[in-house]
C-alpha positions as CSV (number, residue, x, y, z in Angstrom):
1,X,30.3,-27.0,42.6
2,X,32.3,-27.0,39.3
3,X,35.0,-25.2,40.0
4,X,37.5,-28.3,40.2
5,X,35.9,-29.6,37.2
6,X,36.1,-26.3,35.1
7,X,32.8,-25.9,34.6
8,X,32.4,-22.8,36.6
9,X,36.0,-20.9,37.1
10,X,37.2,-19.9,40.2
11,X,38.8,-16.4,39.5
12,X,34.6,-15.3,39.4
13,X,34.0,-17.0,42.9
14,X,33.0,-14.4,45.4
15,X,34.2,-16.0,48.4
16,X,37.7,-15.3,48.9
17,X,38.3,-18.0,51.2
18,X,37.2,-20.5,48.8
19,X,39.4,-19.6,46.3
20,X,42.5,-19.2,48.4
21,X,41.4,-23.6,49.4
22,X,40.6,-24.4,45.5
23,X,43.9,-23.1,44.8
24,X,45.9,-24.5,47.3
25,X,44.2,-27.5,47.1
26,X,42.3,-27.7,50.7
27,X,39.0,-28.9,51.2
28,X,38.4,-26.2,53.8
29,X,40.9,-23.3,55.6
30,X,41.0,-25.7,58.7
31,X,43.9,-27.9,56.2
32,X,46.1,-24.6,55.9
33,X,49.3,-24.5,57.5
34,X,48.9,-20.6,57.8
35,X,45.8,-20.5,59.4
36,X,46.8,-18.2,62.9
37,X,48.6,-15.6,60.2
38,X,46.1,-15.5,57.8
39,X,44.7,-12.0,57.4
40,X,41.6,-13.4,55.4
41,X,40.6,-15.7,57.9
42,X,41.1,-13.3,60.6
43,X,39.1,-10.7,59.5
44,X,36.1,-12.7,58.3
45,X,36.6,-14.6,62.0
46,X,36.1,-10.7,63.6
47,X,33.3,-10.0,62.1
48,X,30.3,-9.0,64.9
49,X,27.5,-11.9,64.6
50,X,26.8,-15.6,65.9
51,X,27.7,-17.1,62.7
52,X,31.2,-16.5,63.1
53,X,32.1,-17.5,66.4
54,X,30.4,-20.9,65.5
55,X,32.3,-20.8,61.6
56,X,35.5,-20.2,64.3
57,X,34.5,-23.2,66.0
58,X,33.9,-25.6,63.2
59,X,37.5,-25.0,61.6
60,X,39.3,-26.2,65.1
61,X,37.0,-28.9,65.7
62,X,38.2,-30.4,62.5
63,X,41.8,-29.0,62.7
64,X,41.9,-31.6,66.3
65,X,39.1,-34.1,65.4
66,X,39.1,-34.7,61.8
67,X,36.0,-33.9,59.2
68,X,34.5,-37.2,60.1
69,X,34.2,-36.8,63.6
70,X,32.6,-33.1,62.1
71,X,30.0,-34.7,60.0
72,X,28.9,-36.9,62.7
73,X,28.2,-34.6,65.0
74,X,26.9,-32.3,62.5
75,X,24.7,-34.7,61.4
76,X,22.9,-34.9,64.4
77,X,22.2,-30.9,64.8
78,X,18.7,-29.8,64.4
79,X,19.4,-26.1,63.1
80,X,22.2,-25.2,61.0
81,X,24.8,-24.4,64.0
82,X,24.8,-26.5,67.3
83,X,27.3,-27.7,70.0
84,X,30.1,-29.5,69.7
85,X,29.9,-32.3,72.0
C-alpha cells in the first residue's frame, strides 16, 4: 500500500515483480501482454517449492477467468492456497 499514492516509493519495493505492475500500470503480472517472455516471471515461476506452482496457477486462472471469478473462489479456501474448482 502507498505506492500509487506516493506515500511509500516504489524504486525501494523489494519485489521486482511489483514494480515492473506499478509501473506499467497492472494490477497483477497475469494483465501483461509479455507474460510467456518474461524472464522475471519465469524464474520466480522455477523456483523449487509448493508456493510457486500454485502463484503459477493463480496468474492463468485470472488470465482465462477474470479476478472476480478469483476472488470467489478464493474466498471460499480454508488455507492460503487451495483448488481451483
Amino acid at each position: 500500500m502507498g505506492y500509487l499514492d506516493g506515500q511509500r516509493d516504489i524504486d525501494k519495493a523489494k519485489c521486482k515483480m511489483k514494480v515492473c505492475c506499478i509501473k506499467r500500470n497492472y494490477n497483477s503480472c497475469s494483465e501483461c501482454p509479455d507474460l510467456s517472455t518474461c524472464m522475471l516471471i519465469n524464474e520466480f515461476h522455477g523456483k523449487n517449492g509448493y508456493k510457486y506452482k500454485k502463484y503459477r496457477q493463480a496468474i492463468e486462472y485470472v488470465r482465462a477467468n477474470g479476478y472476480a471469478d478469483f476472488l470467489k473462489i478464493a474466498d471460499s479456501w480454508d488455507g492460503a492456497y487451495d483448488n481451483y474448482t
